[in-house]
MIGUVO-949033 format. One record per residue (C-alpha): x, y, z. Coordinates in steps of 0.02 Angstrom, whole numbers, padded with zeros to 5 digits, always signed. Layout:
BEGIN
XYZ
...
END
This chain:
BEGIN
+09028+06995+01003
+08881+07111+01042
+08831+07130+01225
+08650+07056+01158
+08736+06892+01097
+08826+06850+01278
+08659+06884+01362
+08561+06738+01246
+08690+06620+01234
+08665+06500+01386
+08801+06463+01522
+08893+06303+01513
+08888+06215+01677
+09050+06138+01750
+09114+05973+01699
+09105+05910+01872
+08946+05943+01879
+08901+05867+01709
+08999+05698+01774
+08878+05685+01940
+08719+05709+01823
+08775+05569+01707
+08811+05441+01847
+08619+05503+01924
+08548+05466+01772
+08639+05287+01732
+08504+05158+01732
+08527+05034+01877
+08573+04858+01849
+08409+04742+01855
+08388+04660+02015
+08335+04468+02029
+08147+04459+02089
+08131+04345+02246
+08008+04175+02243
+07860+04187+02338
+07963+04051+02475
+08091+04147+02495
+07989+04294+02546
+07861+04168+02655
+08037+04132+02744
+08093+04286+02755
+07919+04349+02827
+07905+04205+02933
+08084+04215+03020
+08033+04404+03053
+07887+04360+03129
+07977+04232+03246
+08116+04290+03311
+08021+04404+03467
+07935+04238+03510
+08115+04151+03511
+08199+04286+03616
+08058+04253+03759
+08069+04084+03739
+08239+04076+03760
+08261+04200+03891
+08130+04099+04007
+08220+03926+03985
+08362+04016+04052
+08270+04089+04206
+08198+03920+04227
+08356+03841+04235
+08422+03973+04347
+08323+03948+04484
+08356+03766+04482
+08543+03800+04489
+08491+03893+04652
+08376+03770+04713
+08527+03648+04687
+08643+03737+04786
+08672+03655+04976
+08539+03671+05103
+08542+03761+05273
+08583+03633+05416
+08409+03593+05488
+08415+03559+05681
+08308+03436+05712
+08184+03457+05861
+08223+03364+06023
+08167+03199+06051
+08020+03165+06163
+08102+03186+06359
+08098+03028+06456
+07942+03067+06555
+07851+03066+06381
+07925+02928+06320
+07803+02806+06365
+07706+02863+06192
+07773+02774+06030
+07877+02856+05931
+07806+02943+05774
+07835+02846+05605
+07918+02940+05472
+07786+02971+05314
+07825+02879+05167
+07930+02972+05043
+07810+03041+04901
+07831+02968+04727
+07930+03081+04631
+07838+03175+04507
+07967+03290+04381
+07875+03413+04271
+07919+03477+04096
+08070+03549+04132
+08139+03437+04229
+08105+03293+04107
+08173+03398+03961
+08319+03420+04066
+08334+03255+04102
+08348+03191+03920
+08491+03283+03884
+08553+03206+04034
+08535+03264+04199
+08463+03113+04285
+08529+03038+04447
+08687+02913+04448
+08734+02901+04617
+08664+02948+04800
+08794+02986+04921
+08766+02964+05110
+08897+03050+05258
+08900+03010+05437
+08732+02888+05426
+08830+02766+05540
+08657+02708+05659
+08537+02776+05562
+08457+02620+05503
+08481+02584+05301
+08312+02550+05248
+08233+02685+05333
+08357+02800+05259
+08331+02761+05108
+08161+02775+05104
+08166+02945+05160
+08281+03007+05042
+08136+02922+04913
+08287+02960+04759
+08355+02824+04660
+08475+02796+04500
+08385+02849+04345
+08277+02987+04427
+08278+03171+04366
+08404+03263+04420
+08283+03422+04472
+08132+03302+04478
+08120+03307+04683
+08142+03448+04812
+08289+03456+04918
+08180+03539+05051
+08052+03374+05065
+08223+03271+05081
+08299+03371+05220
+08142+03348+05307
+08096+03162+05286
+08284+03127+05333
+08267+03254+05463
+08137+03158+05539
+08231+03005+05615
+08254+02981+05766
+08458+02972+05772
+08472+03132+05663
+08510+03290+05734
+08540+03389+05601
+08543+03369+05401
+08597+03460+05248
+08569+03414+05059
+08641+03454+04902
+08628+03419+04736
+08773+03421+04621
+08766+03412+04440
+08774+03339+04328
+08683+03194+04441
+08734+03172+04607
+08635+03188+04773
+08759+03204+04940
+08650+03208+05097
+08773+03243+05251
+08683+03192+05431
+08745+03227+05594
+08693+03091+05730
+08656+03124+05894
+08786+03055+06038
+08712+02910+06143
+08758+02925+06321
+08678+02812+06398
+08564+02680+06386
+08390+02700+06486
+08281+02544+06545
+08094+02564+06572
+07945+02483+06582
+07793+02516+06432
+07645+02415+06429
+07733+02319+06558
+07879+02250+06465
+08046+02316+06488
+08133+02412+06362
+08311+02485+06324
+08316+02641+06258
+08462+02763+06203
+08459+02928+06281
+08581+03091+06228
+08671+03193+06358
+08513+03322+06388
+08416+03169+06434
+08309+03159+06281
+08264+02973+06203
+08342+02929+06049
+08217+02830+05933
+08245+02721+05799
+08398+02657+05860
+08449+02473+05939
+08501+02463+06096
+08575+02307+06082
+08679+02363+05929
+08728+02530+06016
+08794+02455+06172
+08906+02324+06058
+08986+02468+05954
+09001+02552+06130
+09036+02434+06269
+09069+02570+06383
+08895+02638+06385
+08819+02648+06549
+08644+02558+06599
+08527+02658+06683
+08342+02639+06774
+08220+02735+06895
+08109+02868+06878
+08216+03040+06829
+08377+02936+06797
+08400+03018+06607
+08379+03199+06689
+08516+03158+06788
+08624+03056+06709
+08753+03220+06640
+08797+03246+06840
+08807+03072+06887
+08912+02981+06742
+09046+03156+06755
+09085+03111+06928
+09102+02930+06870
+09223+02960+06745
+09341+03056+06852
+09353+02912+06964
+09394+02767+06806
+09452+02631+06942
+09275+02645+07005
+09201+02654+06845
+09272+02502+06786
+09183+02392+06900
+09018+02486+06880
+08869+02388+06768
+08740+02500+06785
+08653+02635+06895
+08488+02660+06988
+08399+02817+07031
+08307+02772+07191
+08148+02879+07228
+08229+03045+07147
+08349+03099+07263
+08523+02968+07246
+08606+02844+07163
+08632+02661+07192
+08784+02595+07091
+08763+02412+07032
+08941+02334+07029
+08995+02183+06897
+09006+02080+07046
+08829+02103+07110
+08872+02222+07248
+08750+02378+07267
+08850+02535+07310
+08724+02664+07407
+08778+02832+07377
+08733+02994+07454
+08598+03122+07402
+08728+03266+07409
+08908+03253+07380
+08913+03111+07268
+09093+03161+07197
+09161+03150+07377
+09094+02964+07404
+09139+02935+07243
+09333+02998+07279
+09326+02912+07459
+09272+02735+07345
+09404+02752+07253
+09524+02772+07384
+09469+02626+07482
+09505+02531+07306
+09681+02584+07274
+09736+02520+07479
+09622+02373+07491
+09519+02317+07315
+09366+02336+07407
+09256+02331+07260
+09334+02162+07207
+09278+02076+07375
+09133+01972+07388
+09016+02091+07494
+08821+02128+07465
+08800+02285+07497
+08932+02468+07540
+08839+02609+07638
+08886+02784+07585
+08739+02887+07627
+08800+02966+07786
+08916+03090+07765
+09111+03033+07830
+09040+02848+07875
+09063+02698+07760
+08954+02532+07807
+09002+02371+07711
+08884+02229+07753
+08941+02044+07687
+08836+01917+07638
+08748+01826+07768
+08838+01654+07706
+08998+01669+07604
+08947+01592+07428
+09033+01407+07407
+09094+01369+07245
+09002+01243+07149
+09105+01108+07166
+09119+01119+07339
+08926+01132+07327
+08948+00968+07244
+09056+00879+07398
+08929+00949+07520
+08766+00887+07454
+08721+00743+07527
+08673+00595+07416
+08491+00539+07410
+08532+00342+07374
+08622+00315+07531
+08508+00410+07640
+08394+00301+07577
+08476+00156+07624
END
């Protein structure tokens, strides 16, 4: 073969090369042609699924800061009640609890189930029922995260026996409200709008409203009866030196704070015990001394002088007190003085 035939006669290309140009060039299968829904659907769903995404990602913030809303309140100290100088005023009323208004989420929320079943009260034992109650302003059925724990806490916080308050909501729908009362220690009579009236005072001397004095004094028989002008102020250094002397204590009924300065002690028996304007712990001690070695506070005297300092007066009554039926034999009868 002449050098001029190889030059003209074209190159064969490699068989692998041959094989990828014949797969290239194989027809592909047909495809099925989609419906004019299907694509509407298609389009649609595309179109969507942004809008979903925020949609879905606020219902979860939403529902996050309810969970945090839900979780328990700080303790809220409630402000001291009015001293006993102020007292005189009337004590505020509590506003009525506002009608409970949930919004969207809350009532979506609530069909799936998150509504109120039960409202749990700790440590409510003289704050009255009703009044409770109506400050909480949540019953069965309610939303769940249709009212604000905040509003509750403060409504609540606003009687007068509560000291402090916390609320929280547990879920799916429960509502515990734990109150801490304030301690009664003593009760306090006045005079307002010239009647007397008992009040309950705490151990700083403040007035305790809302509560019965009556009722107090039954669950706690050993609560002491004061009056006078400045008696709350001083009733945490007076009933201290009482209790460390219990014999005297026993026979105490109440206490009188006479013109600012002392103490007259009121004994079960109707004798008035003067005590001292300093040193009251020392008469006090010397009293109860006098009681061990003679029952002096049992005897049937009117009055026992302990203002003077190392000096003890007892005065009796002017006539010792006859028992009635000796009152009986000694009253003289009217029909035969008349004949």
């Amino acid at each position: 073969m002449s050098r001029v035939e190889t030059l003209e006669r074209p190159a064969k290309a490699p068989a692998r090369a041959r094989s990828r140009t014949a797969r290239a060039r194989k027809p592909a299968p047909p495809q099925d042609r989609l419906t004019q829904r299907t694509l509407f659907f298609r389009r649609l769903r595309k179109n969507l699924r942004p809008g979903l995404w925020i949609l879905g990602t606020g219902a979860v913030v939403l529902l996050g800061v309810e969970l945090v809303r839900s979780l328990p309140s700080a303790p809220q100290s409630v402000p001291a009640a009015p001293s006993a100088a102020s007292s005189a005023l009337p004590p505020p009323v509590a506003a009525p609890a506002p009608v409970v208004q949930p919004g969207l989420l809350a009532d979506a929320l609530a069909s799936v189930g998150f509504r109120i079943t039960q409202v749990v009260t700790h440590g409510a034992g003289a704050t009255d029922a009703a009044a409770l109650a109506q400050a909480i302003g949540v019953k069965d059925g309610d939303p769940t995260f249709g009212f604000s724990l905040r509003g509750i806490q403060q409504r609540v916080g606003a009687l007068g026996p509560v000291q402090a308050v916390t609320v929280e909501r547990i879920l799916p729908g429960t509502l515990v409200v734990n109150i801490t009362e304030r301690d009664v220690y003593a009760i306090w009579q006045t005079i307002q709008n010239g009647k007397v009236v008992f009040e309950l005072i705490d151990k700083k001397g403040n007035v305790i409203a809302d509560q019965d004095a009556a009722a107090a004094k039954r669950r706690q028989p050993s609560l002491l009866l004061l009056s006078g002008a400045g008696a709350p102020e001083q009733a945490n250094l007076l009933i201290p030196e009482l209790k460390a002397q219990p014999s005297v204590l026993s026979h105490v009924a109440a206490a009188e704070r006479v013109d600012g300065l002392r103490w007259n002690l009121i004994l079960k028996n109707q004798t008035v015990v003067k005590l001292p304007a300093q040193d009251e712990a020392g008469a006090l001690a010397q009293l109860a001394s006098l009681q061990k070695s003679m029952q002096l506070l049992d005897r049937p005297v009117e009055a026992i002088d302990l203002r003077q300092a190392g000096r003890m007066v007892v005065r009796p009554y002017d006539t010792a007190p006859q028992p009635a039926d000796a009152q009986k034999k000694n009253k003289p009868d009217r029909r035969q003085e008349g004949q």
